[in-house]
Backbone bond lengths (Angstrom), bond angles and torsions (degrees), N, CA, C in turn:
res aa  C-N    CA-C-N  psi(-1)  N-CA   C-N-CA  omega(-1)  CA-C   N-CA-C  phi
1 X - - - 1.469 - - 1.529 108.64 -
2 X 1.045 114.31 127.58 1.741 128.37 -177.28 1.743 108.52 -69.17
3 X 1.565 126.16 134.29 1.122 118.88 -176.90 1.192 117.91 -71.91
4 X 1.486 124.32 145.16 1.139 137.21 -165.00 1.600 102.17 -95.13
5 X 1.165 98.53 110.98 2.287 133.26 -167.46 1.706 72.21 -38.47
6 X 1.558 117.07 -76.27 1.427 126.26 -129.98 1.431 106.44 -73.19
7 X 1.680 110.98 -5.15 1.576 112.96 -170.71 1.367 90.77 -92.16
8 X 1.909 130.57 144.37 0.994 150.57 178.71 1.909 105.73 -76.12
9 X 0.949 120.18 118.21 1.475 114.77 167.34 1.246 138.72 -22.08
10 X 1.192 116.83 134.95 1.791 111.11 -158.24 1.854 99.41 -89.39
11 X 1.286 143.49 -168.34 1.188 128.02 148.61 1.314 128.18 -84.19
12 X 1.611 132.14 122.48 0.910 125.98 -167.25 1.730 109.84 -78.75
13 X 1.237 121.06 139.51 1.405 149.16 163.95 1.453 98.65 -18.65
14 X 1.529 103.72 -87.55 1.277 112.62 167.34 1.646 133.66 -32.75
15 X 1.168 102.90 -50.55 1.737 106.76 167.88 1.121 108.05 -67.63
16 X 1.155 129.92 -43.18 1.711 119.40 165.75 1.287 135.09 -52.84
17 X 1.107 97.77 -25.76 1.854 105.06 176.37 1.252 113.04 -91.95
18 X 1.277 118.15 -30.28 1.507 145.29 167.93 1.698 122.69 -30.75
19 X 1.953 86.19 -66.49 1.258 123.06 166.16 1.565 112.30 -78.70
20 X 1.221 124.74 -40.87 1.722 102.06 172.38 1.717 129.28 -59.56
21 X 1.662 100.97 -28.22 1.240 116.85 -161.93 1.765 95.01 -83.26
22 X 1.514 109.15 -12.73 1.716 106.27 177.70 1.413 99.52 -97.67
23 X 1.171 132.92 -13.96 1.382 113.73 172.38 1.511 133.45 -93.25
24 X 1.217 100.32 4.07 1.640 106.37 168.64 1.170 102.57 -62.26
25 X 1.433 117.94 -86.85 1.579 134.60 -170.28 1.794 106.18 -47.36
26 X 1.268 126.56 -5.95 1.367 127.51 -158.24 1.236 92.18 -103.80
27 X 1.657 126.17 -54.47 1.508 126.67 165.87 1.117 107.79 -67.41
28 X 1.080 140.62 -13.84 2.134 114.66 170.52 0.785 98.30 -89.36
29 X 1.476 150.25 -7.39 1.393 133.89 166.13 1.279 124.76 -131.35
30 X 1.531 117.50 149.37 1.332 126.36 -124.93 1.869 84.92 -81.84
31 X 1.175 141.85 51.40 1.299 148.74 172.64 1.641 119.58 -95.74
32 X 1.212 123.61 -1.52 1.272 122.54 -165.74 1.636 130.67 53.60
33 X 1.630 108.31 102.37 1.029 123.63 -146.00 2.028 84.92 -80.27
34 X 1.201 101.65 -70.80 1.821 101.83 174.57 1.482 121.50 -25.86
35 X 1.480 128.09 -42.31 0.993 141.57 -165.60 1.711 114.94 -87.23
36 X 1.678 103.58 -26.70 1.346 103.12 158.52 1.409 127.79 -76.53
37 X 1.275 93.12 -25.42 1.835 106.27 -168.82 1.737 93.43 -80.31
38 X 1.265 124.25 -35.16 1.397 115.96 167.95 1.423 125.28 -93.27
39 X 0.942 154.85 7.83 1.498 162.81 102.63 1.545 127.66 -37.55
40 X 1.136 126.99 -54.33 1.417 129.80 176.99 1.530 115.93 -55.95
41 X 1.457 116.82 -51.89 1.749 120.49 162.17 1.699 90.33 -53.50
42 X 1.119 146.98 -50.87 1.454 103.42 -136.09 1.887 82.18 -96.03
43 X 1.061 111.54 -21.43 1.700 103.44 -164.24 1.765 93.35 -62.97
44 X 1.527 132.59 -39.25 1.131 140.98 -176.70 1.657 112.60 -89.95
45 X 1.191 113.25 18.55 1.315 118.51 178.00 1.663 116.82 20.57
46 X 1.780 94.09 75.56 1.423 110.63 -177.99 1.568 110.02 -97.99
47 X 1.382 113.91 156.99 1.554 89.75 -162.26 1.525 108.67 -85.47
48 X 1.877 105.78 2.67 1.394 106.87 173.32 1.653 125.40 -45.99
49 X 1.336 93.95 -23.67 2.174 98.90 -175.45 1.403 103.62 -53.93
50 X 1.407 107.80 -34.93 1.663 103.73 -173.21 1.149 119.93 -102.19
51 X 1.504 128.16 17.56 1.551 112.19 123.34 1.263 150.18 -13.56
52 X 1.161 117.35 140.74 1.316 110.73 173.19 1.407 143.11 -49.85
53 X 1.055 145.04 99.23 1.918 119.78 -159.64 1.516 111.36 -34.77
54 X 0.717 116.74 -32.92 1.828 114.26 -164.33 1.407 115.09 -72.75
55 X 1.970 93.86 -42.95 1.216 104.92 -177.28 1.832 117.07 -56.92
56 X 1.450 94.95 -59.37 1.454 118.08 176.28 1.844 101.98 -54.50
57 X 0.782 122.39 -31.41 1.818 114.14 -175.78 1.609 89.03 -86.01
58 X 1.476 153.92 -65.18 0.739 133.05 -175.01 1.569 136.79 -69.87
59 X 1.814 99.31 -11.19 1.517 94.25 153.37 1.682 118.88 -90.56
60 X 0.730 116.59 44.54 1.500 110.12 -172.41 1.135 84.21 -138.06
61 X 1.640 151.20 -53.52 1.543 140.14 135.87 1.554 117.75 -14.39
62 X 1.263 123.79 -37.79 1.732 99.02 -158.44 1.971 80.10 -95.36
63 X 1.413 127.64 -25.61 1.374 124.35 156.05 1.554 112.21 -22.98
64 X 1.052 106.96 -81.14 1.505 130.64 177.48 1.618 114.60 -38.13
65 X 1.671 101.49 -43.42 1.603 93.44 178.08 1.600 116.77 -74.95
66 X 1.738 110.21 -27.40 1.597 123.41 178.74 1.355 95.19 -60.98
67 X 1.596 139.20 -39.28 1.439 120.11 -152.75 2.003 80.87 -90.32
68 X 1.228 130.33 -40.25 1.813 105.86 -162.05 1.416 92.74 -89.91
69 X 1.413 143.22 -14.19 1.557 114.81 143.36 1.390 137.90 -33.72
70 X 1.440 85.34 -45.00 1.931 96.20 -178.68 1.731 101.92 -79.99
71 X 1.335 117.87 -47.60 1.698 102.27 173.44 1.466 115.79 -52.07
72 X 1.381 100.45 -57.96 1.840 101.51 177.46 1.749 107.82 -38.82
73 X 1.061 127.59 -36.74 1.768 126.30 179.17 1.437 111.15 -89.61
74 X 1.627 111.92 -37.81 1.484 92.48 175.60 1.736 117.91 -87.30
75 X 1.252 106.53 -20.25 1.380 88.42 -176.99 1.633 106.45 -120.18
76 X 1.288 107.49 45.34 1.785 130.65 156.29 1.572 101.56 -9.22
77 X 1.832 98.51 -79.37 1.208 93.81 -157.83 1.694 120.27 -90.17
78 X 1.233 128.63 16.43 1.355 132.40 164.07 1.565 98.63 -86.77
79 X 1.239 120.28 -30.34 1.788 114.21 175.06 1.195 105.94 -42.35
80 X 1.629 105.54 -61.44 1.416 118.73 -152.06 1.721 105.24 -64.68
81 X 1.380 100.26 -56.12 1.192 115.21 179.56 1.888 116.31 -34.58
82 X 1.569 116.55 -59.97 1.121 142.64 162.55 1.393 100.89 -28.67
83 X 1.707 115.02 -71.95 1.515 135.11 -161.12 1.930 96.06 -51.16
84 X 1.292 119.58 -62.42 1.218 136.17 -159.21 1.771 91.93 -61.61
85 X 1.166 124.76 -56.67 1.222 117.15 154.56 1.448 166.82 -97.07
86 X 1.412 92.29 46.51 0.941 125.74 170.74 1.813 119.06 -77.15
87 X 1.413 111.27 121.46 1.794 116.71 166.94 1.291 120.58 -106.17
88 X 1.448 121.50 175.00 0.892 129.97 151.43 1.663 126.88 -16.44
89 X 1.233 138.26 -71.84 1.454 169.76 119.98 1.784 91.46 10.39
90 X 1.153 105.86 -83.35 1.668 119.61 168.14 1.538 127.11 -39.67
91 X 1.276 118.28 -47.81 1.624 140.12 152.49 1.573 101.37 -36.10
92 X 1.452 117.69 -58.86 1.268 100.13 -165.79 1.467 117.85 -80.75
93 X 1.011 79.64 -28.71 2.130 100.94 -177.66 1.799 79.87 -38.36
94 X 1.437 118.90 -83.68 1.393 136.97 -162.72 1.423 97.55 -29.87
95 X 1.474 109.80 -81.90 1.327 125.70 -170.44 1.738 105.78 -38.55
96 X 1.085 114.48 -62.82 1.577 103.89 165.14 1.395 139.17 -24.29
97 X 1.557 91.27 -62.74 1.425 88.42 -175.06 1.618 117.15 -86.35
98 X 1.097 130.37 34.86 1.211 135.59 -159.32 1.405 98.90 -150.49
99 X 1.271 142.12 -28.25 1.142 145.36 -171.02 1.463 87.27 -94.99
100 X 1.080 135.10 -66.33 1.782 124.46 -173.88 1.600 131.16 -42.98
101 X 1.553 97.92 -48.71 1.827 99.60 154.94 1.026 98.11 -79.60
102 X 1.146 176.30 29.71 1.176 162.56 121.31 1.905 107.17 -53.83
103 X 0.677 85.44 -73.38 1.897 98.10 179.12 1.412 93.99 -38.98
104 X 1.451 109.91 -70.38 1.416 119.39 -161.73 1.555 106.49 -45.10
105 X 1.190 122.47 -60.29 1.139 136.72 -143.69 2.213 98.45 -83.70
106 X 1.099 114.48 -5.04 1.602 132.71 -162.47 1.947 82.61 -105.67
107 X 1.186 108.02 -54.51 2.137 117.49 -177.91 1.243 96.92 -70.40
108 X 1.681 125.21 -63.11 1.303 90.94 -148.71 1.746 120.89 -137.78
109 X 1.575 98.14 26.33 1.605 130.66 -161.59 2.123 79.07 -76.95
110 X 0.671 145.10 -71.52 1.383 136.95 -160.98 1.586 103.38 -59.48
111 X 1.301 131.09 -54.58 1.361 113.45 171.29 1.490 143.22 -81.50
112 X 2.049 99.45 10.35 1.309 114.08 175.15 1.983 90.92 -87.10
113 X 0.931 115.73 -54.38 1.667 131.96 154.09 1.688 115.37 -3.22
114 X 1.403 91.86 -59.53 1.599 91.13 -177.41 1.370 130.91 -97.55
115 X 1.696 97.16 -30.94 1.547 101.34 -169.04 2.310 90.26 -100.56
116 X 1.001 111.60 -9.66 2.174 98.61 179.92 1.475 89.22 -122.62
117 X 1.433 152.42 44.59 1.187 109.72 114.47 1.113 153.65 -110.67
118 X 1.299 114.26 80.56 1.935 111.03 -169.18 1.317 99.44 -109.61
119 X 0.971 117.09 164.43 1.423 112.29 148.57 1.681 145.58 -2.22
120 X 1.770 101.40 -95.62 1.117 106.98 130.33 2.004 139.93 8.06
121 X 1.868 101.94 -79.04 1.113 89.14 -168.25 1.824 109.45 -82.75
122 X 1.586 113.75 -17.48 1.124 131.24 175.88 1.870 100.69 -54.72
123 X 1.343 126.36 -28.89 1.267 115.24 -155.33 1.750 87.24 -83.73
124 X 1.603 104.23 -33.73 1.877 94.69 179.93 1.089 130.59 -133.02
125 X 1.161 108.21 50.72 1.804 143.52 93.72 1.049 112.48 -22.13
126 X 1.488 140.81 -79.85 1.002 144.53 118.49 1.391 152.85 45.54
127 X 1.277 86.50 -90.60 1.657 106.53 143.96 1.475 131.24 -40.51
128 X 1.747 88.15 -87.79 1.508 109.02 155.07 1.393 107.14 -21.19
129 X 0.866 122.24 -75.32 1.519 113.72 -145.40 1.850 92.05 -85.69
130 X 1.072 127.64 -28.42 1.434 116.68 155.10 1.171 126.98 -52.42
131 X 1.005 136.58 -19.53 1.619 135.99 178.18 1.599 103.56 -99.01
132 X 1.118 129.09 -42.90 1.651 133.36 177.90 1.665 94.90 -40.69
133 X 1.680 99.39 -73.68 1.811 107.33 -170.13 1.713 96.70 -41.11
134 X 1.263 118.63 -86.20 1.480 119.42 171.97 1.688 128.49 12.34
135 X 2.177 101.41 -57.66 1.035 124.53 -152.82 2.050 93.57 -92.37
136 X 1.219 99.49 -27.32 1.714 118.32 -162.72 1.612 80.96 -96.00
137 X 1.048 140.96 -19.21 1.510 125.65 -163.06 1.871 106.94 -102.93
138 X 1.348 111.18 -15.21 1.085 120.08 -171.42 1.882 118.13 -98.41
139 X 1.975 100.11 -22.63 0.892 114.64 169.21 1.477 122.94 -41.21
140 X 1.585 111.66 150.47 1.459 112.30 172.46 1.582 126.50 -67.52
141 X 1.587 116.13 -171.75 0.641 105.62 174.86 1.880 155.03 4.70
142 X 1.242 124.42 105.00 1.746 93.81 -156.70 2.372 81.18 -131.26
143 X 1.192 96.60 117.46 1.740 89.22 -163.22 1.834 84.95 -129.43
144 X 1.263 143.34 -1.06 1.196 130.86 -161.50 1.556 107.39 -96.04
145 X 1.337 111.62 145.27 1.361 107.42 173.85 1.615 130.72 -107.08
146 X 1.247 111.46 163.50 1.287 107.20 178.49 1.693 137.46 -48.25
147 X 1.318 98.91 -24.39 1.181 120.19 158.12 1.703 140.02 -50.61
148 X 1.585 103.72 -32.22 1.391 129.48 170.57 1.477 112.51 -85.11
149 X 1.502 124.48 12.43 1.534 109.20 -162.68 1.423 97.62 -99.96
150 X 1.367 98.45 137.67 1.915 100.75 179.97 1.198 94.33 -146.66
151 X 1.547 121.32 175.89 1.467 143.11 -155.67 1.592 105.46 -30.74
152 X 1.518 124.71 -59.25 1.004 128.89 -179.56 0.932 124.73 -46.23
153 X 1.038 131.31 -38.03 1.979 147.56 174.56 1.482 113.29 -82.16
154 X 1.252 112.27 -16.92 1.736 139.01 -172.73 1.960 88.24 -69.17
155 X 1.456 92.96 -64.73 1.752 116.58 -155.38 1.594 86.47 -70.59
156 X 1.154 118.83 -53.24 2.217 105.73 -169.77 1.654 85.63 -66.31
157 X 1.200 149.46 -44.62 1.192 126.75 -154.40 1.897 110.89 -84.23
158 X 1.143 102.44 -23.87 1.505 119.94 -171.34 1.916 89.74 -92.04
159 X 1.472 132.73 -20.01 1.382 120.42 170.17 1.494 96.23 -87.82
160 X 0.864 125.04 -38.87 2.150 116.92 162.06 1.450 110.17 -26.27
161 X 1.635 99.50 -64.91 1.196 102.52 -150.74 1.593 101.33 -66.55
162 X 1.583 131.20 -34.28 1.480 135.01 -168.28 1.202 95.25 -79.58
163 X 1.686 131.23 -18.45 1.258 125.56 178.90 2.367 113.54 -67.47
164 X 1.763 82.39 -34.57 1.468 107.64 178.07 1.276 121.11 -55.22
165 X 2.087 117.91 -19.54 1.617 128.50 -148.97 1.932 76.67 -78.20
166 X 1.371 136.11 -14.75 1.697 141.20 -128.20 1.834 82.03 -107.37
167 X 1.252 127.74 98.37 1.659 122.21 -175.61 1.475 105.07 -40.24
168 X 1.584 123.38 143.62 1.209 130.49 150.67 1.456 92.32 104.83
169 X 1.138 133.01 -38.91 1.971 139.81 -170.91 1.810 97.55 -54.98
170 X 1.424 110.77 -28.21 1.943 114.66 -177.91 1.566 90.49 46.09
171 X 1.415 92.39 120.91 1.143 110.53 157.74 1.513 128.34 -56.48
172 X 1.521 126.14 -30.61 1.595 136.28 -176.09 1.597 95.39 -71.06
173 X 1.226 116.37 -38.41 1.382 132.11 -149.65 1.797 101.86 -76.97
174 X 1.419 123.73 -37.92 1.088 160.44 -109.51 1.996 80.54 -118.97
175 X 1.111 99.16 -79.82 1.186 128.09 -169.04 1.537 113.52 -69.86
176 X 1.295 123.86 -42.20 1.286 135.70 167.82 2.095 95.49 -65.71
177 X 0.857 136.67 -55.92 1.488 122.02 160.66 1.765 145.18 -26.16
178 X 1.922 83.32 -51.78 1.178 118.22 -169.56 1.759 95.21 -65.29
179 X 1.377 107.38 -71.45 1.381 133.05 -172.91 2.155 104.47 -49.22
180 X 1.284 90.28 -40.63 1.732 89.22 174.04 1.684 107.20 -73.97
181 X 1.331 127.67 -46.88 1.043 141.10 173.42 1.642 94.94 -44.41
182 X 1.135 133.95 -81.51 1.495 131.72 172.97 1.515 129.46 -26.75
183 X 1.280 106.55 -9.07 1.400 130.26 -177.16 1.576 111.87 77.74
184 X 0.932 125.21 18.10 1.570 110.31 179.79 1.808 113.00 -112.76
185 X 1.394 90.34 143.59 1.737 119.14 -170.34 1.688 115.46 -19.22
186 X 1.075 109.28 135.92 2.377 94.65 -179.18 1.229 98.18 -66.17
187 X 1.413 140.18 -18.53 1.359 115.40 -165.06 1.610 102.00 -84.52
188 X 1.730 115.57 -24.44 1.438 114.97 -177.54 1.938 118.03 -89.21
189 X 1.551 90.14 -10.47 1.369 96.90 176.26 1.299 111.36 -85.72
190 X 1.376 135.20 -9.67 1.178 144.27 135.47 1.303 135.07 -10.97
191 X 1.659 84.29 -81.57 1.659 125.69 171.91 1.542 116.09 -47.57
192 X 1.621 99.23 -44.74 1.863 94.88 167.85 1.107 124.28 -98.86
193 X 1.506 122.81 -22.26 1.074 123.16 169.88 1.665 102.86 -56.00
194 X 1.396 133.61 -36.12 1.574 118.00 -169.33 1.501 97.61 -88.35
195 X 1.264 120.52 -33.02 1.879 118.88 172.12 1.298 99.78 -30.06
196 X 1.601 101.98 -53.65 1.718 99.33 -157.75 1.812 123.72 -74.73
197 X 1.244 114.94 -1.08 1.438 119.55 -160.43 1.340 110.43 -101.43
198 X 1.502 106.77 -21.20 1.320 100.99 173.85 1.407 136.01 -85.16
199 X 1.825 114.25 -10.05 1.117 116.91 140.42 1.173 146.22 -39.30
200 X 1.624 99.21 -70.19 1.574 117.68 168.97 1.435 117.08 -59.87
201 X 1.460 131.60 -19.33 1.362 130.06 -174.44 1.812 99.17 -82.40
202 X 1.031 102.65 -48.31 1.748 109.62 167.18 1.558 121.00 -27.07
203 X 2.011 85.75 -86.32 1.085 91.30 162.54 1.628 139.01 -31.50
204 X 0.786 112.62 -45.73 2.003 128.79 -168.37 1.473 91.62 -75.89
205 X 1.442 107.26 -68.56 2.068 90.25 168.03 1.178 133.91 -26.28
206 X 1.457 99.22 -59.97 1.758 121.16 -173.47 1.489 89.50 -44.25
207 X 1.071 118.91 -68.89 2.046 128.26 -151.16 1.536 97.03 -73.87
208 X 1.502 116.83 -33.89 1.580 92.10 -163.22 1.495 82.68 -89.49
209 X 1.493 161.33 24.29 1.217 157.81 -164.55 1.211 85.64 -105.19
210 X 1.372 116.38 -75.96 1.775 128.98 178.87 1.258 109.02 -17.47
211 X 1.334 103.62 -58.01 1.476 104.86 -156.55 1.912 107.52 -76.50
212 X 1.241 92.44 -18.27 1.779 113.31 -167.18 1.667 89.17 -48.31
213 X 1.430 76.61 -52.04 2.049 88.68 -139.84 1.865 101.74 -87.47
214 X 1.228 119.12 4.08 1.344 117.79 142.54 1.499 121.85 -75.52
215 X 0.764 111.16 -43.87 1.974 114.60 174.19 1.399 99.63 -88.62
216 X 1.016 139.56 10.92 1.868 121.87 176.97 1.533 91.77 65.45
217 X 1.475 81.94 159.70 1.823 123.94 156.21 1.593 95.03 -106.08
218 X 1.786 106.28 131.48 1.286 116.17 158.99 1.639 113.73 -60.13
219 X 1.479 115.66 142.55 1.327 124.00 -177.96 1.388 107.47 -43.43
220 X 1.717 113.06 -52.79 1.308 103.52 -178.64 1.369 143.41 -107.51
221 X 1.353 96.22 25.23 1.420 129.04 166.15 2.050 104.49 -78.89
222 X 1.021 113.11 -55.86 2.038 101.02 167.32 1.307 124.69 -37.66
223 X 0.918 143.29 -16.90 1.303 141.76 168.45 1.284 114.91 -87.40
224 X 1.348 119.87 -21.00 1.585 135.90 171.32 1.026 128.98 -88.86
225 X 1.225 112.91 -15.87 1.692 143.35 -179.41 1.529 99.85 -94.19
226 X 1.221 121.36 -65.51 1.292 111.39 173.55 1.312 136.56 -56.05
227 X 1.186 113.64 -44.62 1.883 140.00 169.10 1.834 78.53 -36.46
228 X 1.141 102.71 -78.53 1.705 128.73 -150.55 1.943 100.74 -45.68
229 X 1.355 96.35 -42.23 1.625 105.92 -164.52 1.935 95.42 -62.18
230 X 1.502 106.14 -61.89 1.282 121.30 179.21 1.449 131.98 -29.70
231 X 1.606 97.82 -51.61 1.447 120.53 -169.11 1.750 93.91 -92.31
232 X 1.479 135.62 -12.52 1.050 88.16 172.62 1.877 89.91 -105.05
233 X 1.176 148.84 -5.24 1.419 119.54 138.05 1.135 155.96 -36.38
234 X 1.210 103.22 -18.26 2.194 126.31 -175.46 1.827 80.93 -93.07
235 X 1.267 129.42 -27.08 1.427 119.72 -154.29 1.319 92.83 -89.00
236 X 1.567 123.74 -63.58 1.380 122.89 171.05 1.293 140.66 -44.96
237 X 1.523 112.15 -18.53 1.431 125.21 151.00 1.021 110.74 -62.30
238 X 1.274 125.47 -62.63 1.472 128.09 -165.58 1.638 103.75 -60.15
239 X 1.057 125.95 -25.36 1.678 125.60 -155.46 1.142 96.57 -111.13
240 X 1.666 143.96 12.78 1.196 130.25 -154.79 1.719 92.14 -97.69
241 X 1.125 119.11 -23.94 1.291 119.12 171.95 1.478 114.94 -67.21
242 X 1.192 117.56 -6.26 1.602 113.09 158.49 1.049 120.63 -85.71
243 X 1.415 114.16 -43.08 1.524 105.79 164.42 1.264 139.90 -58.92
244 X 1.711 117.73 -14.18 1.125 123.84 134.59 1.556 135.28 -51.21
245 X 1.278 119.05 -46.95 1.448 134.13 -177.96 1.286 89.43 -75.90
246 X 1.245 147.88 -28.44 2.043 128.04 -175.62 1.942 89.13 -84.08
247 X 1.002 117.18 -5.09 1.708 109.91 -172.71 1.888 90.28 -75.90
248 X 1.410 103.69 172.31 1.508 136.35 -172.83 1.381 111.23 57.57
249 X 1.487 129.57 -143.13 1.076 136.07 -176.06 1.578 128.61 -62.56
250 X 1.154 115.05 39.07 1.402 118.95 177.80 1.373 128.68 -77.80
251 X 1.666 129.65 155.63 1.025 150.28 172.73 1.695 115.43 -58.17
252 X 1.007 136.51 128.33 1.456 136.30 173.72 1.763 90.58 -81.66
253 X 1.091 152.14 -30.77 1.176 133.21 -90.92 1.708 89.26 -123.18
254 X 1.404 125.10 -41.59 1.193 142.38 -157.97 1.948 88.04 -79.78
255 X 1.113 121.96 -24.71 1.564 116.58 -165.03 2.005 94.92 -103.19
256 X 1.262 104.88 -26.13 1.691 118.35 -177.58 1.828 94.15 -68.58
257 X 1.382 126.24 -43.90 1.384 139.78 -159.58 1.996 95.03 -75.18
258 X 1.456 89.70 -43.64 1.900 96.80 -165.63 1.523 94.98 -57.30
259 X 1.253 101.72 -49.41 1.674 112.06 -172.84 1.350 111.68 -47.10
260 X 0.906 108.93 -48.13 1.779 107.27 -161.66 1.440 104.64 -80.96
261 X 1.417 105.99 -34.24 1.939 120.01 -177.82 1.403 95.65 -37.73
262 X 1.725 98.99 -54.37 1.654 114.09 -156.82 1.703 113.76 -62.87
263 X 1.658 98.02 -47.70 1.525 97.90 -173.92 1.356 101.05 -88.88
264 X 1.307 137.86 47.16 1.632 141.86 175.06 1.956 79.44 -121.38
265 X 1.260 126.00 -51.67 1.222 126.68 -145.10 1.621 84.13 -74.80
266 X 1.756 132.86 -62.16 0.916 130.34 162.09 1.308 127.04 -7.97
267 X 1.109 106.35 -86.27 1.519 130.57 -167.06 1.827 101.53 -53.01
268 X 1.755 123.52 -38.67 1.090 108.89 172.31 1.385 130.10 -84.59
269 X 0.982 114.78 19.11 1.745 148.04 -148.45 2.138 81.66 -124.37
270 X 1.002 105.78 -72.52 0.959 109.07 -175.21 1.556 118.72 -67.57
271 X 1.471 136.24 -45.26 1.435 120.52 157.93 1.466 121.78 -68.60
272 X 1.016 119.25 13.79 1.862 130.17 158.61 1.599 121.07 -83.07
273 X 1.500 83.87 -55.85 1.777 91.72 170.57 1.707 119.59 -69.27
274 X 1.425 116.68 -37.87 1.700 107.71 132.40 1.041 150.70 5.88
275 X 1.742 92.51 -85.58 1.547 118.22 -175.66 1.292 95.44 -63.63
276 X 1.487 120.87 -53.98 1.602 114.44 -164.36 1.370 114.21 -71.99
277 X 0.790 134.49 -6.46 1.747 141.36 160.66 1.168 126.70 -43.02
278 X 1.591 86.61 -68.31 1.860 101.10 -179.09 1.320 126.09 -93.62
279 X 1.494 105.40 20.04 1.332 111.04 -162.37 1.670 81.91 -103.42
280 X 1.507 100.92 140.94 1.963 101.01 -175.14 1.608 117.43 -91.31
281 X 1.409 102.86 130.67 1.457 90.13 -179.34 1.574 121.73 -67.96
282 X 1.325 112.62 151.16 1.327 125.61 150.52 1.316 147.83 -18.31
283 X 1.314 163.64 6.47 0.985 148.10 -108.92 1.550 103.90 -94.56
């Protein structure tokens, strides 16, 4: 049977596995995991761009749940460890930063949705959030430890993260700023910056799940969803040893440089497709 012109593209298999296997390594590092998964189809003119919005926002969620499945298993026992010591002081730190994207993302996650994701605004996202790391990487002194973080450090890291709902800003990226900006050590800004993701990655499942399973999953969208969920879990295992290796004394600067490379490549990608628009054809 010949495809039907007027039916919108289903998700391909392949782009799903494609795309899971890029979002491991995309969430451990402060590069913006959303912003790859929406840039790479369109720079390769995959027919994923023309998806549905809903579809595409909620596969890029069940992404998100494959990569904190795979943290929740690989890093088991720093949870626990963390959990067992956890105080009062610590409680709020959590509660903070998780309650702020939370809010945010309940106000204003549907109209960051419609009116920032193109191209375009994904490339500065980008930016933005390349110049922050830059600005947080150059800062003085940073001697505080993870141990000292309470409500206050909760709320700048949890305004990262609502800063993160903005495509291309990466949430790791966001927070790894925030937390240097606060003055404390890269190896501990690490440490909270990953405390903090596994809330909010939850969360964002939980809600875009809700919303999933009132509108259905297309029949042949499950097989794409799953492929997709899998591959980017097998990826995050495999990559979790990078997220170790970006821990201690590291450079923001080499991932601030990737960023901008990328949304320069964007953005000229994007005043081409422009130019060729308005330029009148021939007859």
């Amino acid at each position: 049977m010949a495809p039907d012109p007027e039916r919108p593209p289903g998700l391909r298999i392949r782009d799903a596995v494609a795309l899971g296997l890029l979002h491991g390594p995309a969430e451990l590092l402060p590069i913006s995991s959303s912003g790859h998964v929406a840039l790479v189809p369109w720079l390769l003119d995959w027919p994923y761009v023309a998806l549905d919005d809903e579809l595409r926002k909620s596969f890029e969620v069940a992404l998100h749940a494959g990569t904190a499945a795979a943290l929740l298993l690989a890093m088991r026992d720093d949870v626990r460890d963390a959990a067992r010591l956890i105080d009062r002081r610590g409680a709020g730190f959590l509660t903070a930063s998780a309650l702020v994207p939370g809010i945010a993302g309940l106000i204003a996650e549907r109209a960051i949705e419609r009116r920032l994701g193109t191209p375009a605004s994904v490339a500065g996202g980008l930016i933005a959030g390349s110049l922050a790391m830059a600005v947080a990487d150059v800062r003085g002194a940073r001697t505080r430890t993870h141990t000292n973080a309470g409500p206050a450090d909760g709320f700048a890291l949890g305004l990262a993260q609502a800063c993160a709902l903005i495509p291309g800003v990466s949430r790791n990226g966001a927070t790894l700023t925030a937390a240097r900006a606060r003055g404390f050590a890269p190896f501990d800004a690490h440490l909270l910056s990953q405390r903090t993701a596994l809330p909010v990655i939850l969360g964002a499942t939980a809600l875009k799940g809700l919303r999933l399973a009132r509108r259905g999953l297309p029949p042949d969208a499950a097989g794409g969803f799953a492929a997709g969920v899998a591959a980017s879990a097998l990826s995050t295992l495999a990559c979790v040893r990078v997220l170790r290796a970006v821990r201690g004394d590291r450079s923001l600067a080499p991932f601030a440089a990737y960023r901008i490379a990328l949304a320069a490549i964007v953005l000229r990608r994007a005043r081409r497709a422009r130019s060729h628009e308005s330029t009148p054809s021939v007859s």
